[in-house]
ZAMARGU-4260 file (C-alpha; in steps of 0.2 Angstrom, whole numbers, plus 5000, padded with zeros to 4 digits):
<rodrens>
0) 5615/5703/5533 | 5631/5698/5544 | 5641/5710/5537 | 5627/5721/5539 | 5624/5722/5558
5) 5643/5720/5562 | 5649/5738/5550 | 5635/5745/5558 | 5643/5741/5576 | 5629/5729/5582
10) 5632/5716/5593 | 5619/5700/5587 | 5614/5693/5604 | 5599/5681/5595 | 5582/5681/5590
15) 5566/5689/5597 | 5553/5680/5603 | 5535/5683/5601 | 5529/5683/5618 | 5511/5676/5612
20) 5520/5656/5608 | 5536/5659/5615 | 5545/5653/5599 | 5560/5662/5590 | 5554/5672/5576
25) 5568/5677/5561 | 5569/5695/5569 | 5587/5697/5576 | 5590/5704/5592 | 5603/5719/5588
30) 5612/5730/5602 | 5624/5746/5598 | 5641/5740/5605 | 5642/5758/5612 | 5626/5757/5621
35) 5635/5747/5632 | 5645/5760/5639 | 5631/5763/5649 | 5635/5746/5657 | 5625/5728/5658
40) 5620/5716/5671 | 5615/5700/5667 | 5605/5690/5681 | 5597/5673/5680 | 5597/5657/5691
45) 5607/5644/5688 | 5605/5636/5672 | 5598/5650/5665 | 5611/5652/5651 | 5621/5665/5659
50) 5636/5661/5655 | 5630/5657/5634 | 5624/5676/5634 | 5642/5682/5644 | 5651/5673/5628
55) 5642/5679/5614 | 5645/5697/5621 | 5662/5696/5623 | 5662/5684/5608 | 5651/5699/5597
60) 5666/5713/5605 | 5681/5701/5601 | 5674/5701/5584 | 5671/5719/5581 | 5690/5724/5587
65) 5686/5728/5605 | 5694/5720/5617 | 5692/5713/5633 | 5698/5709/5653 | 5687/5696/5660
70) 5688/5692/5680 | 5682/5673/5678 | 5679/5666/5698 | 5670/5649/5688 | 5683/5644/5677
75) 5669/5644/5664 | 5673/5659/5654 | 5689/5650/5647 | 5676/5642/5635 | 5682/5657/5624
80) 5698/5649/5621 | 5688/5636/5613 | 5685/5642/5596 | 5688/5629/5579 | 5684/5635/5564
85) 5688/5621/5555 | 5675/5610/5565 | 5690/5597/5565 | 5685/5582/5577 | 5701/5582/5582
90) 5702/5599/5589 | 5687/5595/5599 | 5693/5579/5605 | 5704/5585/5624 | 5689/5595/5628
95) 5673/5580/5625 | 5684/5565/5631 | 5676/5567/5650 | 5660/5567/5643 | 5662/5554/5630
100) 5670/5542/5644 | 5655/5547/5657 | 5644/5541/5645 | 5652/5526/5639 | 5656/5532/5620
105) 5672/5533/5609 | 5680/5547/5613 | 5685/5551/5593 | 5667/5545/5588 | 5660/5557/5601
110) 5672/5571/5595 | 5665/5570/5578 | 5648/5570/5584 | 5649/5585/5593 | 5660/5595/5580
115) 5646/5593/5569 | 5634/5600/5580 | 5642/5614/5583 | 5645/5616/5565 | 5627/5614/5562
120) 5621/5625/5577 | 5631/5640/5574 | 5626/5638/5554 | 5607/5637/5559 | 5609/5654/5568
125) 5614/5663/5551 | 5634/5662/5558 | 5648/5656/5546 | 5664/5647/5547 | 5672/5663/5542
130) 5665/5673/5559 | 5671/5658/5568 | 5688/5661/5559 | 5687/5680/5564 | 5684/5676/5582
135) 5700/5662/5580 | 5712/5674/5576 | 5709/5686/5593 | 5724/5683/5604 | 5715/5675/5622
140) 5725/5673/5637 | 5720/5665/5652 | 5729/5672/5668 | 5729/5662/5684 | 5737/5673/5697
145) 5744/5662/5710 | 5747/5647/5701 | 5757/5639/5688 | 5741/5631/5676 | 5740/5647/5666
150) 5749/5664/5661 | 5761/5669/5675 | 5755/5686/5680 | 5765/5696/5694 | 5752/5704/5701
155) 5763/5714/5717 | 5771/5726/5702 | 5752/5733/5702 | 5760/5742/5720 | 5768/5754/5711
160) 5762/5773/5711 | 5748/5776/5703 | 5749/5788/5688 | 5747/5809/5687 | 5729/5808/5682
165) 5725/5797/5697 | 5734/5807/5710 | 5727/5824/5704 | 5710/5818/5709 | 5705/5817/5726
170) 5692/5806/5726 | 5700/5795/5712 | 5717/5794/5725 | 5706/5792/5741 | 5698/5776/5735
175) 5713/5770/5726 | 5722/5770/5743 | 5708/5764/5752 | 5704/5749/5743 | 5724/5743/5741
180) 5726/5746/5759 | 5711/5735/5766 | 5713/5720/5751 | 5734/5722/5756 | 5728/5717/5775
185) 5714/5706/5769 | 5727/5698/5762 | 5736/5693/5781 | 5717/5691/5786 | 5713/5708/5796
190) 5696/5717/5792 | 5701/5734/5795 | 5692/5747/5799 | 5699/5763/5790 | 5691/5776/5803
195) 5697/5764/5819 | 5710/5753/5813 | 5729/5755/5817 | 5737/5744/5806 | 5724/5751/5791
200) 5730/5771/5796 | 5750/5766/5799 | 5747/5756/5781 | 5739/5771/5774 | 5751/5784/5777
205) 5765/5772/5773 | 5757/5769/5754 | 5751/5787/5754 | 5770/5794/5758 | 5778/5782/5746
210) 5765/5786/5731 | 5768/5804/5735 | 5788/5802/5732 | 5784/5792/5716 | 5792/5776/5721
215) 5785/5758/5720 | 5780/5748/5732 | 5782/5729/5733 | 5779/5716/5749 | 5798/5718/5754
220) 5800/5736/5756 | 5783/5738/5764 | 5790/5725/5777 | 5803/5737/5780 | 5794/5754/5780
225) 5782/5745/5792 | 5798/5741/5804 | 5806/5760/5802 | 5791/5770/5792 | 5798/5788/5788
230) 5789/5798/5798 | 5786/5802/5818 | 5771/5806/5817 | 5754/5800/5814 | 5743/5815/5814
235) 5747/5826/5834 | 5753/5808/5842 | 5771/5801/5843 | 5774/5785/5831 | 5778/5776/5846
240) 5763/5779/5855 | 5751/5778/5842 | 5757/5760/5834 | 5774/5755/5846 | 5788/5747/5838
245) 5784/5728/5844 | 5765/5729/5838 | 5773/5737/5820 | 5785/5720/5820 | 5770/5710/5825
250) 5761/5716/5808 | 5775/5715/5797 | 5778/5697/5802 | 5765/5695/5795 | 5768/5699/5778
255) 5784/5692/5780 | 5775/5675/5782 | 5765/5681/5767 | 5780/5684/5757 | 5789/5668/5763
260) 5777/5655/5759 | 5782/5646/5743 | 5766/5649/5736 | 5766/5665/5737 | 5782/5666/5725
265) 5770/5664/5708 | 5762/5680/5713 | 5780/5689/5709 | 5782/5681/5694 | 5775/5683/5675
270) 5771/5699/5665 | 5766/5715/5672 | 5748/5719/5677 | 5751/5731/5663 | 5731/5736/5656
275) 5737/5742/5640 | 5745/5725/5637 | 5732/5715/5643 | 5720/5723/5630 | 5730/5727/5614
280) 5743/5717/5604 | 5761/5724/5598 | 5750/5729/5582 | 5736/5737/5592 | 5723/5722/5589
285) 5711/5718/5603 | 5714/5704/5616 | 5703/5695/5628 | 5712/5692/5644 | 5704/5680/5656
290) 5709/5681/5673 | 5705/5664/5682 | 5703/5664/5701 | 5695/5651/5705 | 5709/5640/5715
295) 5710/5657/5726 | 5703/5657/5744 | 5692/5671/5748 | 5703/5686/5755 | 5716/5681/5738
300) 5702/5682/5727 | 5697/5700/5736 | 5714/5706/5735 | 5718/5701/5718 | 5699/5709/5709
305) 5704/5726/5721 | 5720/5726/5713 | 5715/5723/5695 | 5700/5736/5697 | 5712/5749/5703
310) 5724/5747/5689 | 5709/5746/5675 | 5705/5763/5684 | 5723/5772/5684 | 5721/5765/5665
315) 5707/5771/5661 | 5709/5790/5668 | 5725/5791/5655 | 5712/5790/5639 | 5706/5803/5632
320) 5684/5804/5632 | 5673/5794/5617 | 5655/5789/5613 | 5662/5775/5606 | 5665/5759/5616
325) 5683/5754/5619 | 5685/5742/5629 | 5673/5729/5639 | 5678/5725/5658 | 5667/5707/5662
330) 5664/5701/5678 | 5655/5684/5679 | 5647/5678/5698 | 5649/5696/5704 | 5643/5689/5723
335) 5652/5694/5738 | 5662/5709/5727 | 5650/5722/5726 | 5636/5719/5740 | 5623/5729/5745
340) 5628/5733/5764 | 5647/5727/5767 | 5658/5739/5759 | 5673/5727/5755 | 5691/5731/5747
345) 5682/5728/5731 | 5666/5739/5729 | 5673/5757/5730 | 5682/5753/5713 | 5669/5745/5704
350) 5657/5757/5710 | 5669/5771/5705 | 5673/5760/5687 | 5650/5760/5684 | 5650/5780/5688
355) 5664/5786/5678 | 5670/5773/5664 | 5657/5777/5652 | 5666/5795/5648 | 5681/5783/5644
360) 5670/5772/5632 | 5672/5757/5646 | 5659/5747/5647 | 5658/5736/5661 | 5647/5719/5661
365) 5641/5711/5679 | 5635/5692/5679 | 5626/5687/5694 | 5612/5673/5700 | 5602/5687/5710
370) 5601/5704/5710 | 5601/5706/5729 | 5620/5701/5725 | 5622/5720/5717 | 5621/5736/5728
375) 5608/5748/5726 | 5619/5763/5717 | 5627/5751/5707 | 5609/5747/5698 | 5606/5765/5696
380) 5620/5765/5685 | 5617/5751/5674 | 5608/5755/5657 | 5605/5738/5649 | 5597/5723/5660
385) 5597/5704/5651 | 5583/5694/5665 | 5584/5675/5664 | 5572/5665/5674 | 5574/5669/5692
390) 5568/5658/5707 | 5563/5666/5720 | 5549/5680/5725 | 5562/5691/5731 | 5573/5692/5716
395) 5559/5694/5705 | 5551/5710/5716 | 5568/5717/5717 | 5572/5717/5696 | 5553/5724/5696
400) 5559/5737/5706 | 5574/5740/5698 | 5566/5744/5679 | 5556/5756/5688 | 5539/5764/5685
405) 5532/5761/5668 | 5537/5743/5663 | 5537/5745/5645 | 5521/5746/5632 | 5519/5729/5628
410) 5522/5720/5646 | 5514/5723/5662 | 5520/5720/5679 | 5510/5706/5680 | 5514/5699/5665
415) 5532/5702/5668 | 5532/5691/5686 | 5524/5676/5676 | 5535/5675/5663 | 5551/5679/5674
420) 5545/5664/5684 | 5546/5655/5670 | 5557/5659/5657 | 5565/5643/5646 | 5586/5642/5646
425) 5594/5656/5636 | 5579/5666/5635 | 5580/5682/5643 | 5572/5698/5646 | 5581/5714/5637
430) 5576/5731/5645 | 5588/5745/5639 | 5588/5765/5641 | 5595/5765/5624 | 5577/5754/5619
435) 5560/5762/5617 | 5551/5744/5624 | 5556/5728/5632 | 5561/5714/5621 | 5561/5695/5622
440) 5573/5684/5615 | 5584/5669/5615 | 5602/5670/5613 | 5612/5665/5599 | 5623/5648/5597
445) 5639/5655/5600 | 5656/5651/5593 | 5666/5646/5607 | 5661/5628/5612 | 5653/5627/5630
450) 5663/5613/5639 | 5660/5622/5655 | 5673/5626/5670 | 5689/5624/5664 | 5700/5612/5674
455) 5719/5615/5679 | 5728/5605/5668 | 5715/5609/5654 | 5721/5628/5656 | 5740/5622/5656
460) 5737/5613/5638 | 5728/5628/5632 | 5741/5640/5638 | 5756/5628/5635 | 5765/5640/5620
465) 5760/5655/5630 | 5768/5648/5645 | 5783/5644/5635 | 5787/5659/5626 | 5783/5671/5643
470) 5801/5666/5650 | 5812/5659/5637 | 5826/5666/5639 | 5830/5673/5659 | 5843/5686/5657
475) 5857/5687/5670 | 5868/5703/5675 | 5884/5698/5676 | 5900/5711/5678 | 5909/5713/5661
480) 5925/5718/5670 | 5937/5701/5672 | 5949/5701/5685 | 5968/5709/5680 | 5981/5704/5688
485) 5992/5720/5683 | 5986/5730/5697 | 5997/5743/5709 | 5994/5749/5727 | 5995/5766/5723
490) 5996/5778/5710 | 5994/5797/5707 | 5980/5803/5702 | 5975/5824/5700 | 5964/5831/5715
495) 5951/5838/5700 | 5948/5821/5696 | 5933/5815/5709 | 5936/5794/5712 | 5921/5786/5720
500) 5925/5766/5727 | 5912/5754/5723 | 5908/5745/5743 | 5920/5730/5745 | 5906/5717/5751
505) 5917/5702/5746 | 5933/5711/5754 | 5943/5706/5736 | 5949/5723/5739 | 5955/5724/5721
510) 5949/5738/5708 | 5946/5738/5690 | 5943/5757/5684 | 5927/5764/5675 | 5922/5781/5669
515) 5904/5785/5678 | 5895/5800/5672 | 5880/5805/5675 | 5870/5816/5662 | 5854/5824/5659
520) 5845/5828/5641 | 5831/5839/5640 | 5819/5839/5622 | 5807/5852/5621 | 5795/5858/5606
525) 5780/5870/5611 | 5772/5865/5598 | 5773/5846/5600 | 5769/5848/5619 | 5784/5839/5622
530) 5793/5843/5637 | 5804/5827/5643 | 5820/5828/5653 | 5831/5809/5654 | 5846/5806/5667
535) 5857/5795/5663 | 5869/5786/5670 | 5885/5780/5661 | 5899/5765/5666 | 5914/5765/5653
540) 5926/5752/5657 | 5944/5758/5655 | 5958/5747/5648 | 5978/5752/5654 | 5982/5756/5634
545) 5967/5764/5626 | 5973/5781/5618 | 5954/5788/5616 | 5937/5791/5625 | 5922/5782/5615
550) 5909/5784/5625 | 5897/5774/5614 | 5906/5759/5621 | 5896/5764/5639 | 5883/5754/5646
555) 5869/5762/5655 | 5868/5760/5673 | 5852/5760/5685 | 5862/5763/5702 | 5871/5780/5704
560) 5887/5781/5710 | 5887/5795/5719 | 5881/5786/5736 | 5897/5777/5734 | 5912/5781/5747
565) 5925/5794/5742 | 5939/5782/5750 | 5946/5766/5747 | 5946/5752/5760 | 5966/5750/5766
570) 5977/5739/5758 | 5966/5740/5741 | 5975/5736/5723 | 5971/5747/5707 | 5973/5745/5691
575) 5984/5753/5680 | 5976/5771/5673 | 5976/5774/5656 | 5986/5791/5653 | 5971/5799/5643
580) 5961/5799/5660 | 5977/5803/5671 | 5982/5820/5659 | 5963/5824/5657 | 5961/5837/5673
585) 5945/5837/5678 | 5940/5825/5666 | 5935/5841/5655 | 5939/5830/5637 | 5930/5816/5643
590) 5914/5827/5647 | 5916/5836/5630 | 5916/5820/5621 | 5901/5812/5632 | 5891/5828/5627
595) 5894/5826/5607 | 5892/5809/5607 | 5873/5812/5617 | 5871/5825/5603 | 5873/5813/5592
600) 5864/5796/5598 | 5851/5805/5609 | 5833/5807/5602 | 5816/5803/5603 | 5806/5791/5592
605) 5789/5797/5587 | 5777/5793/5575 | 5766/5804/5566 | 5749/5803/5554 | 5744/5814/5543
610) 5727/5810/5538 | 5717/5811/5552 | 5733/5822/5559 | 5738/5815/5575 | 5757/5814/5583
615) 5762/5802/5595 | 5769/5806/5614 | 5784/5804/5619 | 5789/5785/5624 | 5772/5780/5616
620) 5774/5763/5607 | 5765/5759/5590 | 5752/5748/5594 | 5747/5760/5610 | 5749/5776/5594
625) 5739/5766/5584 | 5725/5761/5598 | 5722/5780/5600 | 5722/5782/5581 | 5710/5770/5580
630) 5699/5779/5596 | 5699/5794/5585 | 5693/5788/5570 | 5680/5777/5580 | 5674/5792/5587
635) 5671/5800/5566 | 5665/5784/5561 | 5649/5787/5575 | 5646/5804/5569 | 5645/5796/5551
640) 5633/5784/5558 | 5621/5797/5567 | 5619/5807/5551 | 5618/5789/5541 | 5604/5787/5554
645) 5595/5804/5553 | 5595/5803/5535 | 5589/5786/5533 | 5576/5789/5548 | 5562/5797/5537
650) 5565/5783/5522 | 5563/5768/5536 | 5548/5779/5540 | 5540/5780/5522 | 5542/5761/5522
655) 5533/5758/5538 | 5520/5767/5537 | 5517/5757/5520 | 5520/5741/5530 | 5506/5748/5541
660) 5496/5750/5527 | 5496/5734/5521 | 5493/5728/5538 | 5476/5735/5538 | 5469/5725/5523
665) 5471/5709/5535 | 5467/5701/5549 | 5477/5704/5564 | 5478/5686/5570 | 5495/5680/5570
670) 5505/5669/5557 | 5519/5661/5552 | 5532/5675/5548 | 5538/5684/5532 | 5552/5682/5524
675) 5567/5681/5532 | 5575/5694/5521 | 5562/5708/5527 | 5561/5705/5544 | 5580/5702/5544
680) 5581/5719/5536 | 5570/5727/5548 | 5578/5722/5563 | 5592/5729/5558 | 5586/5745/5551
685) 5576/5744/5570 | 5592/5740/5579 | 5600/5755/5571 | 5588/5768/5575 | 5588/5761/5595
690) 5567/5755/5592 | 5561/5736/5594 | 5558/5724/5580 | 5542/5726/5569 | 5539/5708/5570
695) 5520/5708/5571 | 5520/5720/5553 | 5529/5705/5545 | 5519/5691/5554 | 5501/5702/5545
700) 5508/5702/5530 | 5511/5687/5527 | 5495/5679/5535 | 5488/5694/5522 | 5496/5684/5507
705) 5487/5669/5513 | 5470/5675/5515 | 5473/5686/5499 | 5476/5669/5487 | 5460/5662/5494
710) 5451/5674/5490 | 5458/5676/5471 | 5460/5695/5476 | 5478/5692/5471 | 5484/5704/5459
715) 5487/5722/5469 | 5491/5714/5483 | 5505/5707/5476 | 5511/5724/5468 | 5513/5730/5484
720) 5522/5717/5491 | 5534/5715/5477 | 5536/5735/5481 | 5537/5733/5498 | 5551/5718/5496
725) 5560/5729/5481 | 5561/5746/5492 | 5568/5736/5508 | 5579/5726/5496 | 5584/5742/5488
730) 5587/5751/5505 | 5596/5738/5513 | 5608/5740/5498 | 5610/5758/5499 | 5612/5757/5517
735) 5627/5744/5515 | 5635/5755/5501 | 5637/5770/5514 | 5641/5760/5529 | 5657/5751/5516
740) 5659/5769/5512 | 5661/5774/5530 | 5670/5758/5535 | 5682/5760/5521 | 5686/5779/5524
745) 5689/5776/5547 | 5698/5760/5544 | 5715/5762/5554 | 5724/5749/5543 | 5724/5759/5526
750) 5732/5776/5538 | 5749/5779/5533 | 5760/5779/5550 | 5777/5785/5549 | 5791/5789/5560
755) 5802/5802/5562 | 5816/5806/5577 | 5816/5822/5586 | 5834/5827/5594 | 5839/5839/5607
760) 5847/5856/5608 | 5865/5854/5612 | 5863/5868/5625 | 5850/5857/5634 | 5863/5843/5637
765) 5871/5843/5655 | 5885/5833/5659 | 5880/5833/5678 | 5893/5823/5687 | 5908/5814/5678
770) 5921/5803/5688 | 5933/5790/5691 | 5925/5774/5696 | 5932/5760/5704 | 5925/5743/5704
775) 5927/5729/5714 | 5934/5713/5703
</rodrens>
């Protein structure tokens, strides 16, 4: 039955209860992964179990190849990390030892006690080591930005200018600007106002003006822009009388303080805020990244989840629109970001991520103690509601309010109160638009093991070989040229050669000679889409007796060196020219050469698939090719699925409606529950076609047996049950046939990727600029 429910794409969040006792029946409470897409809040009071149902969803995705970015301001959704499945006492030993200790026990006896229950507890709930295994072998990262305990994470890169999709939207660009202008200042501890504010409007246009001109932004140069911004103006009124000179140094003193404090230096450090990294692997496997803020203070926290939203959003606008769902953004203790009446840094995003995301396939997943935490158009936009017990009056009112007119058919307001009032741990309410009724149930064990919040040096020692690996080897840039000590004062040189002298900032006033060249190469195909122009520039070290130009030898160069002064400083020493560069008038052999060896090393890489067709874009790496591969046939695979479930609609019929039949020959009093093979079958037959579980038809039927056999009245009875057992059996085994079938023909691992190089036109190579180069030794 696993295999079942996770081909089909359901998430197994537990078991239903029935209302009547309370207690778990064998009906398993299913959910379509893409309902989610619609979005879910999960609200309880502490204790609740919360954070047990935040895990097995993330846990259910990681499972399923969909991965995650979770923003963790507890520390208690690094539990995810803490998956064995081997059971080994010995793996579980670092994470019991404080709780052995506290309670006076052997630390290695206590380990072994607890492995076992979680061995046991996850097999009670119809889990096997295997899915624990599955789960294992997701790549998780925690990121603590700020702080050396996990992953290193430079979270200033995120300043750079945000991509086409975003700044061809207004709106998208207006809240994108708005919230990284108010978290950057909430960073320095001013609330700005955007209508009133000076510092917000002078930061605004700066940020605006720099994204405009496609450069990136970091904490230095805004320093400087802030000092001598670019313009004059700001709207009809002089710079100067708008926000004077002394006020602008006032404000970037500010930052500078920022950006000299020694702690702030592990916010420039790590991997790039980089979305696409964060959920795929190199081979296009789903990752869980955890980003743990809870050693933060306020405005950091604020700045950092504004940030992170903004780039989720610039991420998200790039893919291309699915039913399917792709990713999971989860927010556990969602209090203080997106409230009700303040509007800070952090709610235009994540109220811009709950309208538009689901177009994307992102779902997004809000934990929070009480829903007066959530604003009001956020609810609206939320599909799927998980209700633990909540404490007050005011929280209960306000979820009643939020399910909105009829409560469902099997639950009254009133009843709904009571029972919200007081619900056990890990039970909770599941209202859903994708559901046809509320449902009860309990959630799951789940397969990470719940230490709770996660220390700083108990990150460190589960991040330890991630830490290491991040910066193994720091590359230096070092100059290749050694000094010569054959150099002259002077030599001629031809006037068609243009020399450019490299500033003297050490005043060596010695020269070694390069080749610089800049060049651009254009690849175009109409019917690949591809229109992709690179410059580049080249730096060819030049030795006194070299007979030939070998361009290949060149390194690439990021500064040009046409900025460079024309002139040497006086009193300067050159080295010695080889005569292929002095006879070569206007370097004209040299460009010819740098031209046919560009035709010859130029291209691009891309990738292509035949079956389904796709071809990758230009600069595109595999496992971002095989992500979108993947998204396409995800997006097959749920077309397959809806006619699997129209076609199998009106057999789950038939069978019910003989269920119903034998239902009628007994007594409706309640007893003990079928087999667990039918009503497992059911719920999932249920689950697929979006209805709640027909636990009372299994519970009739089996109290029908009973009274049946005590009456001797045995014989027909049990004809029909063995048919009704034999047409679920018999179902249930078609139904698994197809959905292999299905599974088999959209699995991205048995498509054939291969690669293949485009090159360019030689007319649409330019040597641009060619010239003789002088560097300082």
């Amino acid at each position: 039955m696993q295999e079942t429910y996770e081909k089909l794409g359901l998430f197994y969040l537990g078991k239903d209860i029935d209302k009547e006792t309370m207690d778990a029946t064998e009906a398993l409470t299913l959910l379509k992964n893409k309902n989610f897409t619609t979005h879910a809040a999960i609200i309880g009071m502490t204790g609740s179990g919360k954070t047990g149902l935040g895990v097995g969803i993330i846990e259910e995705a990681a499972i399923d190849n969909i991965p995650s970015i979770i923003i963790d301001p507890k520390g208690d959704m690094g539990n995810l990390c803490l998956v064995d499945a081997s059971f080994s006492a010995k793996a579980f030993e670092p994470w019991v030892a404080d709780e052995a200790k506290s309670k006076e026990e052997d630390v290695q006896s206590y380990a072994k006690k607890i492995s076992t229950m979680w061995k046991e507890g996850i097999e009670s709930w119809g889990q096997t080591p295997q899915r624990a295994a599955k789960l294992q072998a997701v790549e998780k990262t925690i990121y603590t930005p700020g702080s050396s305990a996990g992953v290193a994470i430079n979270v200033m890169s995120s300043l750079e200018s945000p991509p086409s999709e975003v700044m061809e939207d207004s709106d998208t660009f207006s809240s994108t600007l708005k919230s990284t202008t108010t978290s950057l200042l909430s960073l320095i501890g001013i609330e700005a106002d955007p209508l009133e504010s000076k510092e917000y409007i002078l930061l605004a246009q700066i940020i605006t003006k720099s994204w405009l001109a496609g450069d990136a932004l970091s904490i230095e140069t805004l320093i400087g822009k802030v000092i001598n911004p670019s313009f004059k103006k700001i709207g009809v009124l002089p710079l100067e009388d708008f926000y004077p000179q002394s006020a602008r140094f006032k404000l970037a003193t500010k930052f500078n303080a920022l950006l000299a404090s020694p702690s702030f230096s592990l916010w420039l450090k790590g991997d790039t805020l980089d979305i696409q990294k964060l959920l795929y692997d190199d081979k296009g496997k789903a990752k869980v990244s955890i980003f743990s803020i809870g050693h933060l203070n306020d405005d950091e926290r604020m700045f950092f989840v504004t940030l992170l939203l903004n780039k989720y959003i610039a991420w998200m606008r790039r893919q291309s629109g699915t039913s399917a769902l792709k990713t999971l953004l989860y927010m556990d203790e969602i209090y203080g970001f997106f409230p009700p009446t303040k509007n800070p840094p952090s709610k235009e995003p994540m109220l811009l991520l709950l309208k538009q995301a689901r177009a994307f396939g992102v779902g997004v997943v809000l934990s929070t103690q009480n829903p007066v935490d959530l604003d009001y158009k956020g609810l609206s936009n939320i599909g799927t509601w998980f209700i633990g017990r909540l404490q007050t009056s005011q929280d209960i009112e306000r979820v009643i309010d939020g399910l909105g007119g009829k409560i469902g058919a099997s639950y009254s307001k009133s009843e709904i109160k009571t029972l919200l009032a007081n619900l056990k741990k890990r039970t909770f309410f599941l209202k859903s638009a994708h559901l046809d009724d509320i449902r009860l149930f309990t959630t799951r064990w789940v397969l990470s093991y719940l230490k709770g919040p996660l220390k700083r040096d108990e990150i460190a020692t589960l991040m330890q070989s991630q830490k290491e690996a991040q910066n193994i080897e720091v590359e230096s840039v070092e100059r290749l040229n050694q000094k010569s000590t054959d150099l002259e004062s002077y030599q001629h040189i031809d006037d068609s050669i243009p020399q450019y002298f490299e500033p003297d900032t050490t005043e060596s006033k010695s020269f070694t000679a390069t080749l610089g060249a800049r060049a651009s190469v254009h690849f175009y195909s109409q019917r690949k889409g591809i229109d992709e122009s690179r410059e580049i520039v080249f730096s060819l070290p030049l030795e006194k007796m070299q007979r030939t130009i070998d361009w290949e030898e060149a390194r690439e160069e990021e500064e040009r060196f046409e900025n460079y002064p024309h002139t040497p400083p006086s009193d300067a020493k050159f080295q010695i020219l080889p005569d292929v560069v002095v006879k070569d008038k206007g370097l004209k052999s040299a460009i010819r050469e740098l031209k046919d060896t560009l035709y010859r090393t130029q291209d691009i890489e891309l990738m292509r698939c035949k079956s389904p067709k796709l071809e990758s874009k230009v600069e595109e790496s595999l496992s971002d090719f095989t992500v979108r591969l993947k998204d396409i046939l995800d997006d097959k695979k749920e077309t397959e699925i809806d006619k699997l479930q129209e076609r199998y609609g009106k057999k789950e019929k038939t069978l019910l409606t003989r269920l119903s039949r034998a239902k009628e020959r007994v007594e409706k009093e309640s007893s003990d529950s079928t087999s667990s093979m039918i009503e497992a079958g059911i719920a999932v037959l249920g689950a697929l076609f979006g209805k709640s579980s027909p636990t009372k038809i299994g519970r009739a039927v089996s109290k029908g047996s009973k009274i049946l056999k005590e009456r001797g009245d045995m014989s027909r009875a049990e004809e029909r049950m063995v048919a009704i057992e034999e047409d679920i059996e018999a179902l249930e085994y078609e139904l698994e046939d197809k959905i292999d079938e299905i599974n088999e023909k959209y699995n991205v691992d048995t498509c054939e990727i291969e690669s293949y190089t485009m090159k360019p036109r030689k007319t649409d190579i330019d040597v641009e600029e060619c010239a003789l180069v002088w560097r300082v030794v």
